[in-house]
C-alpha positions in Angstrom: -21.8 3.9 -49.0 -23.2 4.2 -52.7 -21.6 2.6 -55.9 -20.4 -0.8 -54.1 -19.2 -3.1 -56.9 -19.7 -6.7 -55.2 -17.7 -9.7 -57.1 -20.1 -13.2 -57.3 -19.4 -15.9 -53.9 -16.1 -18.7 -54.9 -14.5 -21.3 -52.9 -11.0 -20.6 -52.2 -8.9 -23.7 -50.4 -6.2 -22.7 -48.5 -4.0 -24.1 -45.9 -5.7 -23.1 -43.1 -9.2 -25.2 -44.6 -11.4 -23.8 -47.3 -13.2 -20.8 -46.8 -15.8 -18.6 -49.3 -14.7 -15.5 -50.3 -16.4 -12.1 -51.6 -15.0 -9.1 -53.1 -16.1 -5.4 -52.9 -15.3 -2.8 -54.9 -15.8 0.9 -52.9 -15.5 4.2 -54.5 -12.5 5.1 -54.6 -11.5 1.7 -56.3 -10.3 -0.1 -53.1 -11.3 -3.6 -53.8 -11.4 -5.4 -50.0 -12.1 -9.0 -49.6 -14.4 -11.3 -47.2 -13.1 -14.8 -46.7 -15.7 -16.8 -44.5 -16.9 -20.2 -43.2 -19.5 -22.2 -45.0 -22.3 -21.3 -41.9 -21.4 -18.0 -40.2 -22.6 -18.5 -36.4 -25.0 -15.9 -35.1 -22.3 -14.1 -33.6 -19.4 -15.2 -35.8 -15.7 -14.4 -34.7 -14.3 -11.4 -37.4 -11.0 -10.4 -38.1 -10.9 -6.6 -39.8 -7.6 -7.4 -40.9 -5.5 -4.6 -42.5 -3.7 -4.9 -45.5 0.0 -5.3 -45.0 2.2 -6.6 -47.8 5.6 -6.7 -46.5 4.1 -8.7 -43.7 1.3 -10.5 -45.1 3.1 -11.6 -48.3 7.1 -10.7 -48.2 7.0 -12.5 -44.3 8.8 -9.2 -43.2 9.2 -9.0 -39.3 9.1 -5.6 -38.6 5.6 -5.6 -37.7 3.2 -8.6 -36.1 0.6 -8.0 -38.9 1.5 -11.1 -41.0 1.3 -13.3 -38.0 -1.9 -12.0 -36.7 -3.4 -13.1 -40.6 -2.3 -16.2 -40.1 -3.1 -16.7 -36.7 -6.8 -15.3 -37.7 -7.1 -17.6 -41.0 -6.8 -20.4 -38.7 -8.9 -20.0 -36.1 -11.8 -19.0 -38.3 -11.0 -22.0 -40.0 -11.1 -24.2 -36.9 -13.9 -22.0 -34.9 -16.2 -20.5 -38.2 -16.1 -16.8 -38.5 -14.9 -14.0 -41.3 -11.5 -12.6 -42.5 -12.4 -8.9 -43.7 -8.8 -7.8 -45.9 -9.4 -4.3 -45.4 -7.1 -2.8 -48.4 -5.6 0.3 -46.8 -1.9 -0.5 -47.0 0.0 0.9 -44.3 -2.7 2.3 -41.7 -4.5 3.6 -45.3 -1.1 5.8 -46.0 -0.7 4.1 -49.4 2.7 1.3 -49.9 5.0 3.7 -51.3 4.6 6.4 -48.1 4.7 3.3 -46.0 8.1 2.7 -47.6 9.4 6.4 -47.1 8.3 5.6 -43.3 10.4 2.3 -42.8 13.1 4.7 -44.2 12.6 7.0 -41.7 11.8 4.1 -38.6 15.5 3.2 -40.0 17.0 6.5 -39.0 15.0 6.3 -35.5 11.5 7.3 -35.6 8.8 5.2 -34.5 6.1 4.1 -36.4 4.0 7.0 -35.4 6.5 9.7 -36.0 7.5 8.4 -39.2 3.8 9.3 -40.5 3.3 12.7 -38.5 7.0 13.1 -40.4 5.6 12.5 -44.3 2.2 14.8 -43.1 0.2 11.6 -41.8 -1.6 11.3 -38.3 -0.9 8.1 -36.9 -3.7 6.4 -38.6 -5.8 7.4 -41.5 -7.7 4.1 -41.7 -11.3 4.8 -41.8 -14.1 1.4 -41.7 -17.1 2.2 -43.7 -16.4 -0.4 -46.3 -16.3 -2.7 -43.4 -19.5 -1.8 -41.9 -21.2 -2.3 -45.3 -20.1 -5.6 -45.6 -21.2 -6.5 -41.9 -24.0 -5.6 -42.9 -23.9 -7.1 -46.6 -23.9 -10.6 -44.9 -26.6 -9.7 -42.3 -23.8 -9.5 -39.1 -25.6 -7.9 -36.4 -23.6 -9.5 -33.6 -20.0 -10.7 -33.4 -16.6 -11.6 -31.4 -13.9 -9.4 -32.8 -10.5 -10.4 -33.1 -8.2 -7.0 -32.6 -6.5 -5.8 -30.6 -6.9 -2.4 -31.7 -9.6 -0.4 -29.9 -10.0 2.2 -33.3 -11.5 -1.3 -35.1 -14.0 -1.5 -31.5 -14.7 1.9 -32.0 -15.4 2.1 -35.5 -18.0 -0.3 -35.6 -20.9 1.5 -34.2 -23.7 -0.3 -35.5 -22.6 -3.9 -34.8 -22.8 -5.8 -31.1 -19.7 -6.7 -30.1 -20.4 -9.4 -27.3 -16.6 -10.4 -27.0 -12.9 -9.0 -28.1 -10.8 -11.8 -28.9 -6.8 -10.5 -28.3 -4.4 -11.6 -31.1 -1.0 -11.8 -29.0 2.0 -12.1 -30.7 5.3 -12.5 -28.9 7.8 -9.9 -30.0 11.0 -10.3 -32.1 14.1 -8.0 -31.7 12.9 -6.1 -35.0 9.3 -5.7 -34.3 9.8 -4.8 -30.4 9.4 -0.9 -30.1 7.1 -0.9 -32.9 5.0 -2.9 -30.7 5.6 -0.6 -28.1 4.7 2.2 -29.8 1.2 0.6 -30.9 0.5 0.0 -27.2 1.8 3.1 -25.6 0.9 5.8 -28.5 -2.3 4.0 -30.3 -3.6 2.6 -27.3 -3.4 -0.9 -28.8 -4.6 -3.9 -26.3 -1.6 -5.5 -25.9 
């Protein structure tokens, strides 16, 4: 990746403990966001967490992503590790097409069919940006915390010595949406 735009280290204090965070800038102006531990471990425990507004910041319930970022922040804040926000809204489909898909999920689709219906495949997500900053903070080995084997997959570079599983009990709006994940993405769950 050329023409990475990488902000100065802060502190940021946060419920979960106080973590240092890093912003990077990629081409197409996506600006994602590290949040780590003072001392990163040798193989530090890493969350490639994808962005997710109605859950991570509305509390919506239709999905498990806003309780898989909480459930990350704190054990990296209790165990050491790094957040990676990877900002790609809605499996990288952009808010307002994620939108048009919840419209659709409300007439029946699944999540999956929803984007195959607005000219999506089922996830457009791609992890460059997170390689680069792997490698930005010298992460040669780590314990991933996913569920999703795209994220194991995508990290080709990087030794993955352990997959930590996120699991998050269902709710009667987030069930088949769930069950879609595991059955048609192959999520670990």
């Amino acid at each position: 990746m050329k023409n990475i735009e990488i902000s100065q280290i802060a502190t940021l204090p946060t419920i979960y403990g106080t973590f240092k965070i890093q912003a990077f800038k990629d081409e197409l102006g996506k600006e994602h966001l590290a949040l780590f531990s003072d001392d990163l471990p040798d193989a530090p425990i890493v969350r490639v967490h994808s962005e997710c507004l109605t859950g991570d910041a509305l509390g919506s319930v239709k999905c498990d992503c806003g309780e898989q970022l909480h459930f990350a922040l704190k054990l990296i804040a209790k165990e050491g590790g790094m957040l990676i926000y990877h900002r790609q809204e809605g499996r990288n489909i952009g808010l307002l097409n994620k939108v048009n898909a919840y419209a659709l999920q409300d007439k029946g689709y699944n999540t999956v069919e929803a984007n195959h219906q607005l000219g999506f495949s089922a996830d457009e997500r791609t992890y460059e940006i997170v390689e680069f900053i792997l490698k930005h903070f010298n992460i040669k080995r780590l314990k991933l915390l996913t569920n999703n084997p795209k994220k194991i997959e995508s990290l080709r570079d990087i030794d993955i010595v352990e997959r930590l599983p996120i699991q998050i009990a269902p709710n009667p709006y987030n069930e088949q949406y769930l069950k879609t994940k595991k059955d048609e993405l192959g999520h670990l769950l």
